[in-house]
C-alpha positions as CSV (number, residue, x, y, z in Angstrom):
1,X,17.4,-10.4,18.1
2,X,16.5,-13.8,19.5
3,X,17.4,-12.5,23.5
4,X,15.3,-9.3,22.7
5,X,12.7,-11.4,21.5
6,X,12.8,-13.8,24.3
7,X,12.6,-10.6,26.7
8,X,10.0,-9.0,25.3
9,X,8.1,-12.7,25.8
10,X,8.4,-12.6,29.1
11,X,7.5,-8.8,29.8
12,X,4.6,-9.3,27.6
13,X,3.0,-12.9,28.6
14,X,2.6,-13.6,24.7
15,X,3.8,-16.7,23.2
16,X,6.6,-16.1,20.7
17,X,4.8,-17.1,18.0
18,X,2.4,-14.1,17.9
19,X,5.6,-12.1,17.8
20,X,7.3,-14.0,15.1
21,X,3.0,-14.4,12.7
22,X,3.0,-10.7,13.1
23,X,6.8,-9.5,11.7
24,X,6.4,-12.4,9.6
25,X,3.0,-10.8,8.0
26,X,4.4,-7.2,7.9
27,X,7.6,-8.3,5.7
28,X,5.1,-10.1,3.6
29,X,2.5,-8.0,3.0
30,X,4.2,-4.6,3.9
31,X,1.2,-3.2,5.6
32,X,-1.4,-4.1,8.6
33,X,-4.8,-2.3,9.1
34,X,-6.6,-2.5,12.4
35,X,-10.4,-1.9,10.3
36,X,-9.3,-4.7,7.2
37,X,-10.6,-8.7,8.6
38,X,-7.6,-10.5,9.7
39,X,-5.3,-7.9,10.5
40,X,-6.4,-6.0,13.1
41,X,-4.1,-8.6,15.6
42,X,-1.3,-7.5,13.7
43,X,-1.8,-3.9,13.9
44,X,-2.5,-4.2,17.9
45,X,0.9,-6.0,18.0
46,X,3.1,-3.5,16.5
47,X,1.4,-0.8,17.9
48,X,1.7,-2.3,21.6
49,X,5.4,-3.2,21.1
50,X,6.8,-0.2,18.5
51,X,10.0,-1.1,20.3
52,X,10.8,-4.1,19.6
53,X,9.9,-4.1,16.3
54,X,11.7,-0.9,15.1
55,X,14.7,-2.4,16.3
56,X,14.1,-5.7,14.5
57,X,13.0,-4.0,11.0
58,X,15.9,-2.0,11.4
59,X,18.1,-4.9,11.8
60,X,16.3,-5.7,8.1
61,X,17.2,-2.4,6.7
62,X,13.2,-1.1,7.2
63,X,11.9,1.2,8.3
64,X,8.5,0.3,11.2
65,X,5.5,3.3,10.2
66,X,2.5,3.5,12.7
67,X,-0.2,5.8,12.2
68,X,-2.4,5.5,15.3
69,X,-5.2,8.1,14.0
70,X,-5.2,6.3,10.9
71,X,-4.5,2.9,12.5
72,X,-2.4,1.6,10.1
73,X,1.1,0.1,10.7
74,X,3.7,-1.3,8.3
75,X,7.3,-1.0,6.8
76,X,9.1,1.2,4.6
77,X,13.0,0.5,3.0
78,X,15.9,2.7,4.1
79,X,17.9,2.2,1.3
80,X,17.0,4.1,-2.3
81,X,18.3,0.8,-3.7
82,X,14.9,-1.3,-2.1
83,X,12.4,0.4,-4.2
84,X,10.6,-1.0,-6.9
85,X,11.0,0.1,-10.3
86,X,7.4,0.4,-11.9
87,X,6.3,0.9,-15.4
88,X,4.9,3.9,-16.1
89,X,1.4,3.0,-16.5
90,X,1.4,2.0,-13.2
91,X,2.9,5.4,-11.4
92,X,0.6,7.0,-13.4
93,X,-2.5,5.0,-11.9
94,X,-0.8,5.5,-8.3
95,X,-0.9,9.5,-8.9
96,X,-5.0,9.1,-10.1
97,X,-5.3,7.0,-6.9
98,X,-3.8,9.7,-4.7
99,X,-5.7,12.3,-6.9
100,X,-9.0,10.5,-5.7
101,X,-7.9,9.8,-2.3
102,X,-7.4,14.0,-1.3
103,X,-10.2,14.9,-3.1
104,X,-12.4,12.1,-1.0
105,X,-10.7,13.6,2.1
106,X,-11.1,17.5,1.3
107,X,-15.3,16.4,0.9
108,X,-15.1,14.2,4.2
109,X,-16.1,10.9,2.3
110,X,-13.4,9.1,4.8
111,X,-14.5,5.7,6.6
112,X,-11.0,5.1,9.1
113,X,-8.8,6.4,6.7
114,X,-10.0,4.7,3.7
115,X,-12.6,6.4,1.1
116,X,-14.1,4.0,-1.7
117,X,-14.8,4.5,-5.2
118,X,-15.0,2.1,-8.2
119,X,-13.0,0.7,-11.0
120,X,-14.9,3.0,-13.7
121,X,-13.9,6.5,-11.7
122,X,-10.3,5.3,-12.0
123,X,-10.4,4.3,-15.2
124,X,-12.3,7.8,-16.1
125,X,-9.6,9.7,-14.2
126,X,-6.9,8.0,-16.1
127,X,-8.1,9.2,-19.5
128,X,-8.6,12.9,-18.1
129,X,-4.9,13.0,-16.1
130,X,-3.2,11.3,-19.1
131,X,-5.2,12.2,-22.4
132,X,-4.3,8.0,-23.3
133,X,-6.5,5.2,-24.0
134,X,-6.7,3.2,-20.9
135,X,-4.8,-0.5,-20.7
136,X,-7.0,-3.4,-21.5
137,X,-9.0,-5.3,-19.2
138,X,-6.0,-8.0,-18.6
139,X,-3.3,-5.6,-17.5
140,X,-6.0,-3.2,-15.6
141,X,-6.5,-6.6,-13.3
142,X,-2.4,-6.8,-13.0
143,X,-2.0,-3.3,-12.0
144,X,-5.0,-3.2,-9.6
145,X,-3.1,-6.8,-8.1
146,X,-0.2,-5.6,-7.6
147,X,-1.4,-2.4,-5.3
148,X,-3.7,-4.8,-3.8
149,X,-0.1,-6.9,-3.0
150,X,1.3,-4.0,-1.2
151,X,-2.1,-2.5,0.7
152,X,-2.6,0.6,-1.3
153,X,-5.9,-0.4,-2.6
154,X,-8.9,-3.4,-1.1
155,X,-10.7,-4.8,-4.1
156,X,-14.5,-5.3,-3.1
157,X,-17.1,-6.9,-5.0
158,X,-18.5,-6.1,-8.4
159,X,-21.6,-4.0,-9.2
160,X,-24.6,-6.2,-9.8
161,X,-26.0,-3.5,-12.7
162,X,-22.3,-3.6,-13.7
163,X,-20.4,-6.8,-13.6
164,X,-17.1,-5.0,-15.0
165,X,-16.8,-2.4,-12.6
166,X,-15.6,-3.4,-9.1
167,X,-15.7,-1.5,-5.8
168,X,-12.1,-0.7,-4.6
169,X,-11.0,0.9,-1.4
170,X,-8.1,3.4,-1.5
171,X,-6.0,3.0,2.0
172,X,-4.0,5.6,3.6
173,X,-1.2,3.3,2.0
174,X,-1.4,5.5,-1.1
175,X,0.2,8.8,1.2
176,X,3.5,7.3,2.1
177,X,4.1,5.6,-1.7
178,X,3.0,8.9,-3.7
179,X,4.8,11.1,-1.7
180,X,4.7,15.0,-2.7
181,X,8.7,14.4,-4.3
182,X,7.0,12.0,-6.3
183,X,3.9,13.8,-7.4
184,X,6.6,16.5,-8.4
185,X,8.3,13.7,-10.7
186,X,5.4,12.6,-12.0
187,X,4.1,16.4,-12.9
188,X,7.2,16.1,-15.6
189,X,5.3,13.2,-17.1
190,X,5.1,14.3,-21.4
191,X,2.7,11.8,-22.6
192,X,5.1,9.3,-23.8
193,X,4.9,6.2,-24.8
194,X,4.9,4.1,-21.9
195,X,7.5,1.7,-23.3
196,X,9.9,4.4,-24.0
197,X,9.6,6.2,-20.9
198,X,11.9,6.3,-17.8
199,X,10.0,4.4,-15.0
200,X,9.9,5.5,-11.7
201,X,11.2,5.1,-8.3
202,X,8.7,4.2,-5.6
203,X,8.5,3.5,-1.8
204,X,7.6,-0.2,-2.1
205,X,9.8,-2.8,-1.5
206,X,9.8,-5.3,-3.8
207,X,11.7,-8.0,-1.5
208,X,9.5,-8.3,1.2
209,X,6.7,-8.3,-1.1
210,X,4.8,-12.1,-2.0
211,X,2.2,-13.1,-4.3
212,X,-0.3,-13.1,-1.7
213,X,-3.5,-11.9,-1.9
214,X,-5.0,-10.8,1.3
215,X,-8.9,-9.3,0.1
């Protein structure tokens, strides 16, 4: 991979570096969004050079996604094995998300792919999908971190009316993680206890994921 990155160098007049910040931010944060602050470099990259970078993520065992319309980039795993295992809680929040995210599209309330809504409408939809009391306030936080971790939601500022609910952004992210073989697993869901239950397979890889926090 070092002579192919060395060509593409050259062909390209970029340093290696930018090369090197840009796979580097990819296998850490999983996704990159030309419209989100501090990405948009990233996005530009792998769009220019696909090439070069599907054949070094597929060196990794990754698969490179670009979605030009949506302008969104980022990797997938290959392997079954590379996805994360989630509790169930959290599946279940990732099918309300994706509930929200169509419905958002269907009325046209898209801005570049992502459509906003608030902690409160989650919540909400939780307790109509699920018929369960929602998670407190503690483990809400963890399980809005950890999508923020791997780009399927951008946590925004709080209400002033309403300190406790928080503007989030659903990203396109949400499609390729909550695919329709998953919304068919989750339909089996039986209202279980959420320790009991058989958690879920997802496509997020937990390797390449870091405790970073990009909002």
């Amino acid at each position: 991979m070092l002579r192919e990155l060395k060509k593409v160098v050259e062909e390209s007049g970029k340093d290696a570096q930018e090369f090197q910040q840009t796979a580097n931010f990819v296998i850490a944060n999983q996704f990159a969004s030309a419209y989100k602050h501090g990405q948009r470099k990233h996005y530009l990259l792998l769009e220019s050079y696909q090439e070069y970078f599907d054949r070094l993520f597929d060196a990794l065992g990754m698969k490179l996604y670009i979605n030009e319309n949506e302008r969104l980039a980022g990797v997938l795993p290959i392997q079954k094995e590379a996805f994360v295992r989630l509790k169930t809680d959290e599946t279940l929040f990732l099918l309300v998300l994706r509930q929200i995210y169509e419905e958002k599209i269907e009325n046209f309330e898209v801005d570049n792919g992502f459509v906003a809504t608030n902690t409160h409408t989650i919540l909400d939809r939780f307790v109509q999908l699920v018929k369960r009391e929602i998670p407190n306030e503690t483990r809400f936080k963890d399980i809005l971190a950890l999508f923020s971790r791997h780009g399927i939601v951008i946590r925004g500022k709080s209400y002033e009316e309403d300190s406790k609910n928080q503007m989030i952004n659903i990203t396109p992210v949400v499609r390729l993680i909550v695919t329709e073989a998953y919304l068919r697993q989750l339909e089996s869901f039986n209202g279980a206890d959420p320790d009991e239950d058989d958690v879920a397979d997802t496509d997020v890889e937990t390797e390449t994921v870091q405790e970073t926090n990009q909002d």
